[in-house]
C-alpha positions in Angstrom: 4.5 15.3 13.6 0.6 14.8 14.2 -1.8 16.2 12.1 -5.6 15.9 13.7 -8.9 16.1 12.3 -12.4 15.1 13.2 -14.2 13.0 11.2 -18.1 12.0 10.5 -19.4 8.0 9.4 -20.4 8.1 5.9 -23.7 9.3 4.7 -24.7 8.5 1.1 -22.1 6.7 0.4 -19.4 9.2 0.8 -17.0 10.0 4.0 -16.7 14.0 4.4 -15.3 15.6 7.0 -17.7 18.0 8.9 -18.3 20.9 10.9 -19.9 20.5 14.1 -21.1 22.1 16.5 -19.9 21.1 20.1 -21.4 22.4 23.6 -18.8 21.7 26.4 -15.3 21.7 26.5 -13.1 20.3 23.6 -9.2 19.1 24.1 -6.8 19.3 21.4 -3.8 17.7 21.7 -0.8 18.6 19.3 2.8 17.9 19.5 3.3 21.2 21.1 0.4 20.9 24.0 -3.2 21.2 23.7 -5.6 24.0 24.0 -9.2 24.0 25.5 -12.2 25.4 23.5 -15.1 26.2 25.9 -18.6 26.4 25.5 -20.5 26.1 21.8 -18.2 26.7 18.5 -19.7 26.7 15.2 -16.6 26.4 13.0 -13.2 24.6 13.8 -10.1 24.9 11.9 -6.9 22.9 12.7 -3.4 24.5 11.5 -0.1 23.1 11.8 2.3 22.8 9.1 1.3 20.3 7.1 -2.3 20.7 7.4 -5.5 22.7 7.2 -9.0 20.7 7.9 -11.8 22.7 8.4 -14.8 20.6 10.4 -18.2 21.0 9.6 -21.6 19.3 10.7 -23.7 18.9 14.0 -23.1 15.6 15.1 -20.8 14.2 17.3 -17.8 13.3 15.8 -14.3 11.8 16.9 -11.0 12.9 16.2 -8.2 11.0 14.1 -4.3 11.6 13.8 -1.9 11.2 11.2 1.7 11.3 11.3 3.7 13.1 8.6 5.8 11.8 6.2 9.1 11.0 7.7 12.1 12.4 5.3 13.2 8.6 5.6 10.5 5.9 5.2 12.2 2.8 6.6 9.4 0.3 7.3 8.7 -3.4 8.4 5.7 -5.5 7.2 3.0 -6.7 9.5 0.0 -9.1 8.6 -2.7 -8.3 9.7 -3.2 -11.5 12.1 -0.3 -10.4 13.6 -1.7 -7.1 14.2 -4.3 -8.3 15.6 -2.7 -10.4 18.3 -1.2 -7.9 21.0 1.5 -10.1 22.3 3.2 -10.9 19.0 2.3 -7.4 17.4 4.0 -6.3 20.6 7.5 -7.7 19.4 7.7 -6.0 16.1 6.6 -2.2 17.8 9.7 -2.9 19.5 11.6 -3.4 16.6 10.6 -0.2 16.0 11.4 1.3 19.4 14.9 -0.2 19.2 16.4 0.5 15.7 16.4 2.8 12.8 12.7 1.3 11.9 10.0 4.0 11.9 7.0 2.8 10.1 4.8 -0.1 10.0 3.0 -1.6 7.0 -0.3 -3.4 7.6 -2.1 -5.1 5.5 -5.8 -3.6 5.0 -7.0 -6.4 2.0 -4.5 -9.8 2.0 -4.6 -11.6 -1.1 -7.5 -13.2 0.3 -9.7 -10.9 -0.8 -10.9 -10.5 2.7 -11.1 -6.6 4.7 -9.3 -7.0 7.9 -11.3 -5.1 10.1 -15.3 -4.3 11.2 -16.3 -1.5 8.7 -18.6 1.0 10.1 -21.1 2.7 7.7 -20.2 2.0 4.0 -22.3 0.2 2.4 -20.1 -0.4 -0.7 -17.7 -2.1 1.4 -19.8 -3.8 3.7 -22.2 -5.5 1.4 -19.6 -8.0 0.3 -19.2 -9.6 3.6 -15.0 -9.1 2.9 -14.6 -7.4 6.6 -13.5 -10.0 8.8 -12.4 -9.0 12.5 -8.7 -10.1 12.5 -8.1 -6.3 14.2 -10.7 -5.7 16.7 -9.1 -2.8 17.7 -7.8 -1.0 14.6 -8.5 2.4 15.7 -7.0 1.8 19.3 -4.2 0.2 17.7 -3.2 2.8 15.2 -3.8 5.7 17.6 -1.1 3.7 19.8 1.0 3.9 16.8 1.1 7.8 16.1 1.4 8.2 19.9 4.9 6.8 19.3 5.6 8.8 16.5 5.5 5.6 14.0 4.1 6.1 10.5 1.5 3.7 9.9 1.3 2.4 5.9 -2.0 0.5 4.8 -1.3 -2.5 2.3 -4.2 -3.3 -0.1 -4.2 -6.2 -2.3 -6.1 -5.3 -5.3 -7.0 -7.2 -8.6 -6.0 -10.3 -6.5 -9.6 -10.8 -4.6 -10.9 -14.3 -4.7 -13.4 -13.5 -2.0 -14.5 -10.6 -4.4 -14.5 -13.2 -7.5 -16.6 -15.3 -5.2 -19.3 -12.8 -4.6 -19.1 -10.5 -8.1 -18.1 -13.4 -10.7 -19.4 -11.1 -13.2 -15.9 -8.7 -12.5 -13.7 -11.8 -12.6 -11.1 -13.2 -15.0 -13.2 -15.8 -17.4 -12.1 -18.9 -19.7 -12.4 -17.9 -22.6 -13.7 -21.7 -23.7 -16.7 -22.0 -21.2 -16.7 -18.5 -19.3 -15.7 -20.4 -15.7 -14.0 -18.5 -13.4 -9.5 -18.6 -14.5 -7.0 -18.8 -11.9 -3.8 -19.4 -11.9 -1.6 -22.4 -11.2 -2.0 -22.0 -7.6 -5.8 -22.1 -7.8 -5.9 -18.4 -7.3 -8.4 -16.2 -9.3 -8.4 -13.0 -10.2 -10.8 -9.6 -11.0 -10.4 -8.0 -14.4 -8.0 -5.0 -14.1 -10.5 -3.0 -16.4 -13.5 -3.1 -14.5 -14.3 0.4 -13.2 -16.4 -1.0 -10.4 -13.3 -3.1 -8.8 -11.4 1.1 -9.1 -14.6 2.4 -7.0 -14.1 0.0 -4.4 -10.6 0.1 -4.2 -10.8 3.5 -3.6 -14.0 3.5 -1.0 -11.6 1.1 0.9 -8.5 3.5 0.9 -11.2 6.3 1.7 -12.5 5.0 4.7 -8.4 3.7 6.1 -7.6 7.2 5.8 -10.3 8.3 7.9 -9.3 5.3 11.1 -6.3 6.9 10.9 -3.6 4.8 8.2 -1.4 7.6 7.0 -0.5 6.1 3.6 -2.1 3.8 1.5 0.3 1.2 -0.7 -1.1 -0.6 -3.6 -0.5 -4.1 -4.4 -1.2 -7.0 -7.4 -1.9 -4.0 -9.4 -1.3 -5.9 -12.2 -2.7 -8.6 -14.5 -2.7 -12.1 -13.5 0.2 -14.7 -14.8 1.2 -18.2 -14.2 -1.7 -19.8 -15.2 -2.7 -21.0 -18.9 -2.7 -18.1 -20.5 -3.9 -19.1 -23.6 -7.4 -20.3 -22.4 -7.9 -16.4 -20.8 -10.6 -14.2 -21.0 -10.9 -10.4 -19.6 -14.4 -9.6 -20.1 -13.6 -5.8 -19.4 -10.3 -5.7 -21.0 -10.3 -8.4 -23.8 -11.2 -5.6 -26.9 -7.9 -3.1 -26.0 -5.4 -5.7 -25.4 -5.9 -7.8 -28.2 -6.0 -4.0 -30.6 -2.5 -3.2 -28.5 -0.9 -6.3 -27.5 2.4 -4.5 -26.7 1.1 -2.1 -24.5 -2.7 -2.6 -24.1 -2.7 -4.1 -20.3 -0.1 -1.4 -19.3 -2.7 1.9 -20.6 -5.4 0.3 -18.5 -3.3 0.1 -15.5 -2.4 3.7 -16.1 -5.5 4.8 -16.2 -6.2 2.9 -13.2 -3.4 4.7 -11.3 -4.6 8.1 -12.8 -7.6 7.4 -11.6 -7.1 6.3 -8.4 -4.9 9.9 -7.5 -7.7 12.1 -9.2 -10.0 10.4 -6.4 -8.0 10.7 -3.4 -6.7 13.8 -4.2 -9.1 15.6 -1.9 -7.2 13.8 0.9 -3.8 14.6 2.5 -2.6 11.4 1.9 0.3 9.6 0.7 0.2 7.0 -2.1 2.8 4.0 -3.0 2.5 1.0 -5.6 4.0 -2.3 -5.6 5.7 -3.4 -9.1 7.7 -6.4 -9.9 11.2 -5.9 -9.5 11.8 -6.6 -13.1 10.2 -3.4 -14.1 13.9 -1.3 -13.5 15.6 -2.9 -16.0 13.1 -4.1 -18.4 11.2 -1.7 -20.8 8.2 -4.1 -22.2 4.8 -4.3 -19.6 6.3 -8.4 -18.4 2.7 -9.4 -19.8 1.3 -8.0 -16.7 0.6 -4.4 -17.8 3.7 -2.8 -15.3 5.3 -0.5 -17.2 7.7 2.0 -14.3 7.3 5.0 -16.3 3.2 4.7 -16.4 3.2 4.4 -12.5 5.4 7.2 -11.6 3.1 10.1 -12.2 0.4 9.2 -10.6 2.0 8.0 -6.8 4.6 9.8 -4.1 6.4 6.3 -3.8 7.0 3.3 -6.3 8.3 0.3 -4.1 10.1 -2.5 -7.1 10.2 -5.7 -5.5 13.5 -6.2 -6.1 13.9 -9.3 -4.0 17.5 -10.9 -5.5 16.1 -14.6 -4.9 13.0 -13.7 -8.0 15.2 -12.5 -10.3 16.3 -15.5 -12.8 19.6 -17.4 -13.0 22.4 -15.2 -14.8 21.1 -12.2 -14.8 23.6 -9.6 -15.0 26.1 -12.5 -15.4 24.9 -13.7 -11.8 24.9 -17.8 -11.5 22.5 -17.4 -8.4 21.3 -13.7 -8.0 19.8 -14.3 -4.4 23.6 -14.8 -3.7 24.6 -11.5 -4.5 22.2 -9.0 -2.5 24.1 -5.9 -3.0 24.8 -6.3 -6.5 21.1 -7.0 -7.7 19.7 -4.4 -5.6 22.2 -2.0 -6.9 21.9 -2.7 -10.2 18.2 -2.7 -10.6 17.5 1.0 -8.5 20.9 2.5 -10.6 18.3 1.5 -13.6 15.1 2.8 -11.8 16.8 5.9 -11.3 17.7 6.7 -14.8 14.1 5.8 -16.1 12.8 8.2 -13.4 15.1 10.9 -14.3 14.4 10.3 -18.0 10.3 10.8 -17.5 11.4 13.6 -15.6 10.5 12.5 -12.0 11.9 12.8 -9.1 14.0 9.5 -8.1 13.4 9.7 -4.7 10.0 8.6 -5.2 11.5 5.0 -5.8 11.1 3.4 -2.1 12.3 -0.2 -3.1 10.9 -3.5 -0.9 14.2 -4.9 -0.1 14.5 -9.0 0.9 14.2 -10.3 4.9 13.6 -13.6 3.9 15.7 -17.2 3.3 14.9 -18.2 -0.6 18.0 -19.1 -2.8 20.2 -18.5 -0.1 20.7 -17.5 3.8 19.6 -14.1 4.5 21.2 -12.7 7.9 22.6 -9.4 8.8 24.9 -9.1 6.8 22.7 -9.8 3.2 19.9 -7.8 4.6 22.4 -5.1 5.2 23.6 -5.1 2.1 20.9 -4.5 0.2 20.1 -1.3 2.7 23.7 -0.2 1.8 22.8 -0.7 -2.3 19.6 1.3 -1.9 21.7 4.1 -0.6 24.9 3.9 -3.1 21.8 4.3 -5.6 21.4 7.7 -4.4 17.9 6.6 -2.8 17.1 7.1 1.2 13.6 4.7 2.0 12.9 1.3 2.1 10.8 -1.3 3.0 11.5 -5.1 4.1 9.3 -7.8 3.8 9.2 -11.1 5.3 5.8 -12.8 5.3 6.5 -14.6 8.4 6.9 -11.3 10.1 10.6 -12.5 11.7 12.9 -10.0 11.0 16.8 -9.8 11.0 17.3 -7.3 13.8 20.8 -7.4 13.6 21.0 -5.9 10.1 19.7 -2.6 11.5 20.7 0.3 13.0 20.0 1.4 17.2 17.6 3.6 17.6 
């Protein structure tokens, strides 16, 4: 289903939607037909079931859909190079068109740090020079979306920014010997998970996507950084709570991130998800990185545990090679998420796992890919989400359209 509204550029900082004032002849298309306004209106109210927006202003404005939440959420990821490039972008709609697939994930901020499209009228977001033009035609492109009923998810990397380290160092992970910027063993570095500046502009960024158009807006590297040299750290906004709660100190900042975060967007009629390390189903410390499932569930409509079997450590549940054994892995770890869901007293089918399309540890083809599908559903769970990187996907694994 659509849901329309018209929309205004920011002004001081803030996106509102408006009321305007319109001389002429206004179209409004719905899933049912359209109807024609004539001549000057003063107030506009759009109905249909899952909406109410009331437009306000006197300035021209332009109209943006949404599709609603589909009862099933079974998604592919794009990149957003790939979404910018018609002819490839092309293939994976098709997917789409073809199989049980009905939503698209794209990323809005990579773990580059970098925004992936022209921002028009935020300063906030603009001043950083992170918008790059790797989607020229974002809003054409998601438009084209909805017009074939496909829900459109937004994917922001978050305390993972080196272009954001680059340009606020002052927000970054230090060394705690010389206060130079840390990163991580892949050269990566990373902002401090505590600074409430990094939450504002995360949240200008999922502001403004909602208002081109993305429908739902997924959270990732929510989390504090690991794989690096731990001991030489520093978290200049951070350092005080963690080292007064070791145990649990990283994981009570990331909650109040996420409580944060929905108290802010909850003017909009949009849909939130996180991204946790698979790990978080069956273990109940924070992994060193501040996840803790119960401390996420409240505050999103869908927690997605990567529970990819090739990251999960030899033997685990007894398993010589767990990326051998899709089913079982999968299985296992959402049979765990749903009793720590139903034990904080949430509803389990906000647990939308990211399920493995990918060749690490061993083959992945129909039938693996398949088979973790099949898992997610003996869990008592009905959305999911696969990721492959390279944006090649096992077709056969899925259903006809």
């Amino acid at each position: 289903m659509w849901k329309m509204m018209t929309v205004q550029p920011k002004k001081n900082n803030k996106l509102k939607i408006l009321k305007i004032t319109i001389s002429g002849v206004l179209l409004c298309f719905l899933m049912t037909g359209f109807f024609i306004v004539y001549g000057t209106v003063s107030t506009i109210n759009f109905f249909n079931e899952a909406s109410m927006i009331e437009v306000a202003g006197e300035e021209e404005a332009e109209v943006v859909s949404h599709i609603s939440l589909p009862e099933q959420v079974k998604t592919i990821y794009m990149t957003s190079w790939v979404a910018g490039t018609k002819n490839i972008r092309d293939n994976l709609v098709k997917i789409v068109d073809n199989t049980e697939i009905n939503s698209i994930i794209i990323d809005i901020k990579d773990y580059t740090g970098q925004i992936s499209f022209m921002i028009q009228g935020d300063e906030n977001l603009e001043r950083y020079d992170a918008p790059i033009n790797r989607i020229p035609d974002i809003k054409e492109f998601l438009e084209y979306l909805h017009s074939k009923n496909i829900y459109v998810i937004g994917r922001i990397s978050v305390f993972q920014d080196p272009h954001l380290v680059e340009q606020r160092p002052d927000l970054a992970v230090k060394k705690s010997k010389d206060g130079d910027i840390w990163k991580d063993y892949k050269g990566i570095s990373w902002l401090d998970a505590g600074s409430i500046e990094v939450w504002e502009y995360i949240i200008d960024l999922a502001r403004y996507s909602y208002q081109i158009g993305f429908d739902e807006i997924n959270f990732d590297y929510i989390r504090f950084p690991s794989d690096g040299d731990m001991s030489e750290i520093y978290y200049p906004f951070s350092e005080e709570r963690i080292i007064a709660d070791v145990d649990t100190g990283k994981a009570k900042i990331l909650r109040e991130f996420f409580t944060y975060l929905d108290a802010e967007l909850s003017d909009l009629d949009l849909v939130l998800s996180a991204d946790l390390f698979g790990m978080v189903t069956t273990n109940d410390d924070d992994l060193n990185i501040g996840q803790i499932l119960e401390y996420a569930l409240p505050s999103f409509d869908f927690i997605a545990p990567m529970v990819y079997p090739s990251h999960y450590p030899k033997n685990f549940i007894g398993l010589d090679n767990p990326a051998a054994y899709p089913y079982e892995v999968v299985k296992y770890s959402m049979d765990k998420a749903v009793i720590k869901a139903k034990n904080a007293g949430m509803d389990p089918k906000k647990l939308r796992p990211w399920l493995q399309d990918f060749d690490l540890g061993a083959d992945y083809g129909p039938a693996e890919v398949r088979a973790q599908i099949n898992a997610t559903y003996d869990a008592g769970l009905d959305s999911w989400m696969l990721w492959s990187a390279s944006n090649r996907y096992t077709t056969g694994a899925l259903l006809p359209n």
